[in-house]
N, C-alpha and C positions, 0 to 999 in steps of 0.2 A: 609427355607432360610439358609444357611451357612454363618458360620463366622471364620472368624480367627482364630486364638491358639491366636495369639500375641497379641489379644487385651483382652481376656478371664480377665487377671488379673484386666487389667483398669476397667471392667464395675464392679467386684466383690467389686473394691475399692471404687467405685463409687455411687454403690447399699450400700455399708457399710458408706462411707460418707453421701449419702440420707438421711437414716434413723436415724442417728446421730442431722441432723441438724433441726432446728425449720421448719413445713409446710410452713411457710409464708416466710423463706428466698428468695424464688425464683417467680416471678411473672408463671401463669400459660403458656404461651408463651414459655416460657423458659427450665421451667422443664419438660413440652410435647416436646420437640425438644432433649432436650441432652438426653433420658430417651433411645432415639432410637440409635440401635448401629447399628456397622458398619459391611455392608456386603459383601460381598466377592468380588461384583464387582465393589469396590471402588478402587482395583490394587495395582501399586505400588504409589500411590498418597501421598503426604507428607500432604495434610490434607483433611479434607471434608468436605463440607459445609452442614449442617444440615438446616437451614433455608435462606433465600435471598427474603424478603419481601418489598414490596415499596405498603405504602397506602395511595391515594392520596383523601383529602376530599375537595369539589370544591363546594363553596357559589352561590350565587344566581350574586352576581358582579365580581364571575370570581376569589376570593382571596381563593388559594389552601395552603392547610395543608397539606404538608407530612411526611408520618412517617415510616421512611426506619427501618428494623430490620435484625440483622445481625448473624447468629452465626456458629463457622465453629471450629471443631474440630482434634488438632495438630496429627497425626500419626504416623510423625518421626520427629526428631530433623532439621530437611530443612525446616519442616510445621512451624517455626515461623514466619517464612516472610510471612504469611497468617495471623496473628497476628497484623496487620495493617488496619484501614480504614479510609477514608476521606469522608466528608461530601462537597459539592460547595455551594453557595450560593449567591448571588448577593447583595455588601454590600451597595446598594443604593436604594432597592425597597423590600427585603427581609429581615428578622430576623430570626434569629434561636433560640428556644424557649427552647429548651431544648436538652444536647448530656449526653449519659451514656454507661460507658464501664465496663465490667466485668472481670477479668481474673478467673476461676474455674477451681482449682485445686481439687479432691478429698481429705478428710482428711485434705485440710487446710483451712487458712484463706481466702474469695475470697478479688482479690485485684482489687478497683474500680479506676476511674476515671470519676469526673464529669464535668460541664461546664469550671471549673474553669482553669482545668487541659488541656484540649484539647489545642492542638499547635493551634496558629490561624495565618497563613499566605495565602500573595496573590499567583497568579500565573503568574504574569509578570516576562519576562526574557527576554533576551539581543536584541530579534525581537517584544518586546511590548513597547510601548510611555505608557500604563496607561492601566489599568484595573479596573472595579467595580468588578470583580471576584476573591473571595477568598475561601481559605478552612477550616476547621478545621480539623485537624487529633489525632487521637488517637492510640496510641501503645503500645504492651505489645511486641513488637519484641526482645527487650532483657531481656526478661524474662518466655518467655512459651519454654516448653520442650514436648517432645510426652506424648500426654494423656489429656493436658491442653483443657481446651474449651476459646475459646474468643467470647464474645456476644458486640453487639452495637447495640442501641438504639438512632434514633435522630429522632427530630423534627424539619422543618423549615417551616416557613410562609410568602407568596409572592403574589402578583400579576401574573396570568398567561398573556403573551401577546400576544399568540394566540391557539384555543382552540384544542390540538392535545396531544396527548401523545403516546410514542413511548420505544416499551421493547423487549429488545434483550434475551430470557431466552437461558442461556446459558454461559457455562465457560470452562477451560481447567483441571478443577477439578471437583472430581465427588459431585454429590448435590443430598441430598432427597427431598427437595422445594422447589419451586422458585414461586414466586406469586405476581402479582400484581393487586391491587383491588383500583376501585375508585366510590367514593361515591358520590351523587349527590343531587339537590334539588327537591323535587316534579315536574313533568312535562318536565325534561329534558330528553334526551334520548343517545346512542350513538353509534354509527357505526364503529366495528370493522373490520378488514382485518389483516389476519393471513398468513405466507410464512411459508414454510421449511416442514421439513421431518415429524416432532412431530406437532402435535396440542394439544392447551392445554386443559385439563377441564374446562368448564363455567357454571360459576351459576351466576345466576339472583334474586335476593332478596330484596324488597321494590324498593326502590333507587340506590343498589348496587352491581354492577356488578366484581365479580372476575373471572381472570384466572389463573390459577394452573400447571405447569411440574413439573410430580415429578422423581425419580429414574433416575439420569442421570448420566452415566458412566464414567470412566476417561478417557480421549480424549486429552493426552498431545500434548505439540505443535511437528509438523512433520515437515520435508523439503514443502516447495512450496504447504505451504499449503496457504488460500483465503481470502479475508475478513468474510467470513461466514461461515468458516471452522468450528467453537466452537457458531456455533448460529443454537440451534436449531429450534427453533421459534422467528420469526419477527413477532411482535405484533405492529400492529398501531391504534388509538384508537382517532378518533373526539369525540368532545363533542361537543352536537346542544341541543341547550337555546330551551324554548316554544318560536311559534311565537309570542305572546304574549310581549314577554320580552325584559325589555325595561334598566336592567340595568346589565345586564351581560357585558361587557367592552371587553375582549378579541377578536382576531379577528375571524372570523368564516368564511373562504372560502373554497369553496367546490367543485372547479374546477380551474385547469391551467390557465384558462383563469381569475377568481378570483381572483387569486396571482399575474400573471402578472401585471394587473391594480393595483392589492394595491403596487405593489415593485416598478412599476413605479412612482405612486404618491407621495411615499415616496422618491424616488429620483427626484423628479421634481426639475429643477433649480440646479440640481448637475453639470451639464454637462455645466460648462458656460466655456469662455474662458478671455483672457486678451490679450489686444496690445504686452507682450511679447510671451507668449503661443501662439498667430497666426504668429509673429514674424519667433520662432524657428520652429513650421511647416512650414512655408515656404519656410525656409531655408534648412531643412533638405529636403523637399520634389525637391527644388535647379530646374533645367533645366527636370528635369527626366520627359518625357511621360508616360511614361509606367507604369498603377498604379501599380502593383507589385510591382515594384522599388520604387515608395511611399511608397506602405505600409513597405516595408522591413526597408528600411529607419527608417520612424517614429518607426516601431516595436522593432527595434535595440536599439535606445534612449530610451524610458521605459521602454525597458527589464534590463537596465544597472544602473535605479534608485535603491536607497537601496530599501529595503522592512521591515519596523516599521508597527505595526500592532498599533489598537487602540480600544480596548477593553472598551468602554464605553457607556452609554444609553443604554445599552444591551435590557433591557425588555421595553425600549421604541421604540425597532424596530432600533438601530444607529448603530446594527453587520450589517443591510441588506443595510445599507443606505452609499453612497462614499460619502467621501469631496469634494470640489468644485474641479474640473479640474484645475482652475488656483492657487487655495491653494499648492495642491498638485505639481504644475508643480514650482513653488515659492520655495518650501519645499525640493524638489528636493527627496522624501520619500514619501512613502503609502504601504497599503499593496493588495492583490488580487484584492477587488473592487475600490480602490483608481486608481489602474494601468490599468485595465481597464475602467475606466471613463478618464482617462485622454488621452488614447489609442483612442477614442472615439471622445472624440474634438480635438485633433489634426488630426486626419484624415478631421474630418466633414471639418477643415480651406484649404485642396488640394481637398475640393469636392469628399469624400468618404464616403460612409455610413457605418456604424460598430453598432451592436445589441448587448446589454448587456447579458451576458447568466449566468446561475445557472450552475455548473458542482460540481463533486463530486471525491474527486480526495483520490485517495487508499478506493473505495467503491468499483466499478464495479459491481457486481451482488446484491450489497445492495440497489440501486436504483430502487423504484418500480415505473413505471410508470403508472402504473391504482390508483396509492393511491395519491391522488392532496397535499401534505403535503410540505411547500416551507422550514422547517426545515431539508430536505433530501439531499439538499445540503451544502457542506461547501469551496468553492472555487467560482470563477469568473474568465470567461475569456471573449474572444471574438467573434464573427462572420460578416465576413467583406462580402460585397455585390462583386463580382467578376462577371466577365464575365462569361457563360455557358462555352466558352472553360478553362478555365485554369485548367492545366494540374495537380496542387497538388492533392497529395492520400488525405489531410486532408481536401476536397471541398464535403461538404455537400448539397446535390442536393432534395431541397422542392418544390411539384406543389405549394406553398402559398410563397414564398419567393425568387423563386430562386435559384441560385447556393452562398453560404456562404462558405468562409472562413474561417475555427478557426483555432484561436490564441491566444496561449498564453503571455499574456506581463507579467506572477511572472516572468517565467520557462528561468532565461539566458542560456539556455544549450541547449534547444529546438529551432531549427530554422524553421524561416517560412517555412511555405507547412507541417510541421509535427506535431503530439498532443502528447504531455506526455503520458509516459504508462501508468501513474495513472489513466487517465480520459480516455484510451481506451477501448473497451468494454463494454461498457455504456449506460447512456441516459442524454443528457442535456437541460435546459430548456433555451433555446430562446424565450427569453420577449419581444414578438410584439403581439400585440393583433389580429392580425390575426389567433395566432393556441390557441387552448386549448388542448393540447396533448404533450406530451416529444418528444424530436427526437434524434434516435441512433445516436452516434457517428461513423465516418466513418471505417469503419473495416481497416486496413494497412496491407496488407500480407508480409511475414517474407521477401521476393525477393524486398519489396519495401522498409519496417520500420524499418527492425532489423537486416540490411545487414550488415558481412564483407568480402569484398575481399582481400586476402592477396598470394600475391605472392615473392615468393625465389629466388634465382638462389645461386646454392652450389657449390664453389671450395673446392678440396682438395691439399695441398701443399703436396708435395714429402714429408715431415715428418709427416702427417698424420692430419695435421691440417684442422680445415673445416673453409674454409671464407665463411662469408653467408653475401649476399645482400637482402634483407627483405622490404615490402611495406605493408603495412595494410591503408586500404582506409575503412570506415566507414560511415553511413547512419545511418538517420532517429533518433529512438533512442539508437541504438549500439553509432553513433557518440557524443549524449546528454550527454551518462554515461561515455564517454574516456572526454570528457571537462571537464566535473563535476570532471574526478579526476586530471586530469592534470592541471586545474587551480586552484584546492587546494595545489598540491604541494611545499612546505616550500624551497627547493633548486635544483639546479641543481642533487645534488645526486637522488634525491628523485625521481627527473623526470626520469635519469638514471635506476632505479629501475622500473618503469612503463614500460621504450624500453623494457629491458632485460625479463622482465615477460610474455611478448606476445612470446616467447620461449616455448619450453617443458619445463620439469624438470630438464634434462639430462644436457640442455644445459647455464641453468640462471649464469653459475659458469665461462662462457666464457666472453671474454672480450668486452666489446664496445669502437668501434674507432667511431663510426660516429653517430649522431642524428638528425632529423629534423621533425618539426610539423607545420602543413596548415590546417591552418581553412575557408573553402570556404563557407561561406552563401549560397551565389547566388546556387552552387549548393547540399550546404546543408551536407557536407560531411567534414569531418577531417580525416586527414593522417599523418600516422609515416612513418618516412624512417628511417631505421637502417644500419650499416655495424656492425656487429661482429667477431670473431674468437672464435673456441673452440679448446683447445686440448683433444685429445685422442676421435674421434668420430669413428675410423673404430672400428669393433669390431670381433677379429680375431676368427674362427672359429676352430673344428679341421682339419687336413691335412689345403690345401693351399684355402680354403674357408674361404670371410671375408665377414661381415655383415654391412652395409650402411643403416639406418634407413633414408627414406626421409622425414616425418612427423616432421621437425623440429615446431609445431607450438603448443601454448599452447592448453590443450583442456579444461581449466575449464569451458571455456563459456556454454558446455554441462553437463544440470542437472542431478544429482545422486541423487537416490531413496535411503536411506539407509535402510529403511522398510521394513522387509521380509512380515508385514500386514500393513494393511490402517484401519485406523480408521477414516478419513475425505479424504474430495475431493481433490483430488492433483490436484495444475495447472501445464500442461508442455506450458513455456513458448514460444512465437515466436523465430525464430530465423533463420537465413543464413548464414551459409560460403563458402564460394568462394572462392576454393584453389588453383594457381597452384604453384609448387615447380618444378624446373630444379634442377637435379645433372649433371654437367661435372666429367665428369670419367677420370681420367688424364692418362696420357702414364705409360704404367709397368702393368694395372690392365685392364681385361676386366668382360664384363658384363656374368655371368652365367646362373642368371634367374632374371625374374622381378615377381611381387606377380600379383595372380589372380586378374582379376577386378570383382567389386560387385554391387550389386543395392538389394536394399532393399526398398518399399513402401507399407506405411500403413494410414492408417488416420489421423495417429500422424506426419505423414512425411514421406522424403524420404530420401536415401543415394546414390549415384551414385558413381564410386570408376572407375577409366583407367589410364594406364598406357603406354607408347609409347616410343619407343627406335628410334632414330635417330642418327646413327655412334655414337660419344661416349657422346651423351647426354639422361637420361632418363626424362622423362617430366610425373608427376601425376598431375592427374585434381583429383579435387574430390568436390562434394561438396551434403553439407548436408542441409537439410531444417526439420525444427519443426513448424508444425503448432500449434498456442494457442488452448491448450483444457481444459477442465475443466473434470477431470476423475474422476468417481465417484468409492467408495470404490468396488464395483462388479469389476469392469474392471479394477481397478489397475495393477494384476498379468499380464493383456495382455499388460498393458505398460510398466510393465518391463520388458515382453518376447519382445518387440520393443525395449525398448534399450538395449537388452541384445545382440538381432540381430546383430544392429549397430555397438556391441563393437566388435564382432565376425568377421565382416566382414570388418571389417577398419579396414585392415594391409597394411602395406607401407613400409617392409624392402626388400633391392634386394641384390641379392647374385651377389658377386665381386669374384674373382680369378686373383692369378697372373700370368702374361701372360708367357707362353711357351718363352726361349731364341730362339732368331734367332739363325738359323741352321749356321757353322762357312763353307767361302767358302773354 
């Protein structure tokens, strides 16, 4: 194995410190873990993790011991901000029994911290009503320098509430071990399911089962990289009591259709209403036949509630459990299942049926569907009963249900007929006792979810000036993310600064006379209208050839790889543009040439590029399409020889000349 130069000094000082200090300073966990040095393909990493242990020891009534062990050693002076760790725990069912921290510096003093010393705070903020969730943290962050080791040791003890455990090994720094082991009472047993690229080592030993990743490389974070980009192994792990056993307490379901029923029963009696709650359904539901126009309705009102979250009874099941519908409709606040449960009874009151659902939102391919675990979600939405014809890309079509509508009542951004990108790609669970199985979420192709059409028409004034008329019309979730920022905006400046952005670069310096913004539900679309001016856009060539660039339009929307290598999975995301741009060419200057047109198609997408002259106006169509992929590190290079294509073949400048004097009679 190779090593460094640069560390050569550390381990000498190290090996010299060793030997200097008493055998028993160091528990043997410990000294085994720092003792190993660091090897070449730990990179440019600013620290490494030498051990990342979690041991979880689990009684016969279900009351689990764990004992996480931590120690990660500094490499460069950035490595202090690894010099941090928090412990959670739940300060109404759990205690934490014991926390110990090390800093170990060779040749010096090691500087500890014990229970006494750990920061103890919650983790509510400005979208939580209350939490039983708190942390303790420990840090030596302004104090370790390259070369330091930081170890953690803790212990907490709890109640499990239901019997599952779940281990992501895997980080964005490089690690020699990662391990987690759980220990059990005679006659238990447990059924594990492993994903991803690595599988771990297992051993099996009386009672106690570990798994082991060891030597894991530096994998720093990259552009459009996934939720599972830095996870090598997805570890799920049941625990199943003897049948026999009669006082293990934690829940034990072991099929979709098991969770459903217990998540149901625990909301039972959630979903009630009140004489006002039927009241403002009614109202809102007003004259309208047409349920769509119901649901939009109602869906529009709880999308527009705050969202206060309520982090209590955690391990007595009350994260899985909504407040009453008419609590929350009183309160005029809740947060994901609150707003769906109330999404819920107000429809039930115009005679429409809506199914609570598990969705997982910024997981996507971390959802497994063969693993029954109801911990795998962390969000709630909707699925409303619709007619077989209705036309939404987000209508969910089951031989056991039906044709379903999902909706989200958090996401104010997301209008009806479309699903947040978070929860696209996916699997959700719809809690009706008819399925025991997840069901995909509906795929939305980039032509239908992630469209914008934007069209130009370009004057140039006798002084060289370019007036531009500008429309950008938006769908699906392209429309979601222009809401999300234009209803955050602080001032009219700010809004100003969003028109002028959807520009190139060339042109953000030009002026804006004119602005307008529509927000259409009904057809699910928001639009800007702009008028601007730029000066100085012809750009004079040499002799009497002048360059006309028609591409006035931003292109960030199109992802860039900055990686000449991939170390994890790239996503290229969805996406549509739908271009067309008119230049009027005005009297004094005629047209010389216009650019080739282009087509480019690959699996990744396509590009179609034309151009059309009519007397003195040039008209470009162009438009580009990205299909969602998920590219794995092999294939990267061919996705950037695809957008390298792309960039190659998207030109849009046309050669102008000034026109020949009329001949004198």
């Amino acid at each position: 194995m190779n090593f460094r130069p640069r560390h050569l000094a550390f381990l000498l000082a190290l090996s010299l410190a060793c030997s200097l200090l008493p055998a028993a300073t160091f528990e043997p966990w410990i000294e085994s873990a720092i003792a190993r040095e660091t090897p070449e393909w730990a990179g440019q990493a600013s620290a490494l993790i030498l051990l990342d242990e979690s041991s979880h020891e689990i009684d016969a009534q279900g009351i689990e011991t764990v004992t996480q062990r931590y120690i990660a050693r500094m490499l460069t002076t950035n490595g202090k901000e690894h010099a941090v760790r928090r412990v959670y725990y739940d300060s109404k069912s759990a205690k934490v029994k014991s926390l110990r921290a090390w800093l170990i510096r060779p040749g010096q003093k090691t500087q500890t911290l014990n229970n006494s010393e750990w920061i103890d705070a919650c983790t509510e903020d400005a979208l939580t009503l209350a939490s039983d969730i708190r942390y303790r943290q420990a840090s030596f962050a302004d104090k370790a320098v390259a070369g330091d080791l930081f170890v953690v040791e803790t212990k907490v003890v709890g109640p499990m509430f239901a019997s599952y455990l779940r281990r992501n090994f895997g980080n964005t720094l490089p690690m020699l071990v990662e391990r987690l082991q759980v220990s059990l009472p005679a006659g238990f047993t447990v059924e594990a399911q492993t994903w991803g690229e690595t599988k771990p080592s297992v051993s099996h030993e009386a009672n106690t089962w570990t798994w082991t990743v060891t030597n894991r490389p530096h994998r720093p974070e990259e552009s459009y990289d996934t939720p599972a980009a830095h996870v090598d192994c997805d570890l799920m792990v049941r625990i199943d009591p003897p049948a026999s056993s009669t006082t293990f307490k934690p829940l034990h379901l072991s099929s979709w259709s098991e969770i459903t029923q217990k998540l149901n029963d625990l909301n039972n009696g959630k979903c009630d209403t009140s004489p006002e709650l039927a009241a403002k359904a009614r109202e809102l539901a007003g004259s309208l036949e047409d349920p769509i126009a119901k649901i939009q309705a109602i869906g529009q009102f709880v999308q527009k509630l705050r969202y206060i979250s309520n982090a209590e009874g955690l391990n007595q099941g009350q994260g899985m459990v909504a407040r009453p519908a008419s609590l929350v409709y009183s309160r005029r606040f809740g947060d994901c299942k609150d707003k769906a449960n109330l999404m819920r009874a107000m429809l039930r009151e115009v005679g429409i049926t809506c199914l609570p659902v598990g969705a997982g939102s910024g997981l996507q391919e971390m959802i497994r569907p063969e693993a029954a675990n109801m911990f795998q979600f962390n969000h709630a939405i909707c699925a409303i009963e619709v007619a077989p014809t209705c036309p939404f890309p987000a209508v969910l079509r089951t031989e056991e249900l039906g044709s379903l509508l999902l909706f989200d009542p958090t996401d104010p951004y997301t209008h009806l007929g479309d699903v947040p990108r978070s929860i696209q790609h996916t699997f959700i669970q719809v809690r009706d006792p008819r399925l025991n199985r997840l069901l995909p979420v509906p795929v939305i192709p980039p032509e239908i979810g992630h469209r914008i059409a934007r069209r130009a028409l370009l004057k140039i004034r006798d002084d060289g000036t370019l007036e531009i008329e500008a429309e950008f019309e938006r769908n699906g979730q392209q429309a979601a993310a222009f809401r999300a920022g234009t209803r955050h905006a602080d001032s009219n400046k700010d809004l100003d600064k969003i028109a002028m952005s959807e520009l190139g670069d060339a042109l953000r310096t030009g002026q804006l006379t004119k602005r307008s913004l529509l927000d259409n539900p009904e057809q699910g679309t928001a639009t800007l209208k702009i008028e601007a001016s730029v000066r100085s856009y012809l750009q004079r060539n040499q002799g009497a050839l002048i360059i006309a660039k028609l591409y006035v339009f931003n292109r960030s929307q199109i992802p860039v790889y900055p990686e000449k290598n991939r170390r994890t999975t790239a996503e290229l995301p969805p996406l549509c543009l739908d271009d067309v741009i008119r230049l009027q060419v005005p009297e004094g200057l005629v047209i010389e040439e216009l650019p080739r047109p282009a087509s480019v198609k690959d699996k990744y997408g396509s590009l179609t590029l034309s151009f059309e002259q009519k007397d003195s106006v040039v008209t470009l169509r162009r438009r580009l399409v990205l299909n969602r992929t998920l590219v794995p590190v092999n294939e990267f290079l061919v996705l950037r020889k695809f957008m390298a294509d792309l960039a190659r073949s998207d030109r849009s400048s046309v050669l102008l000349r000034l026109a020949a004097p009329a001949a004198a009679k």
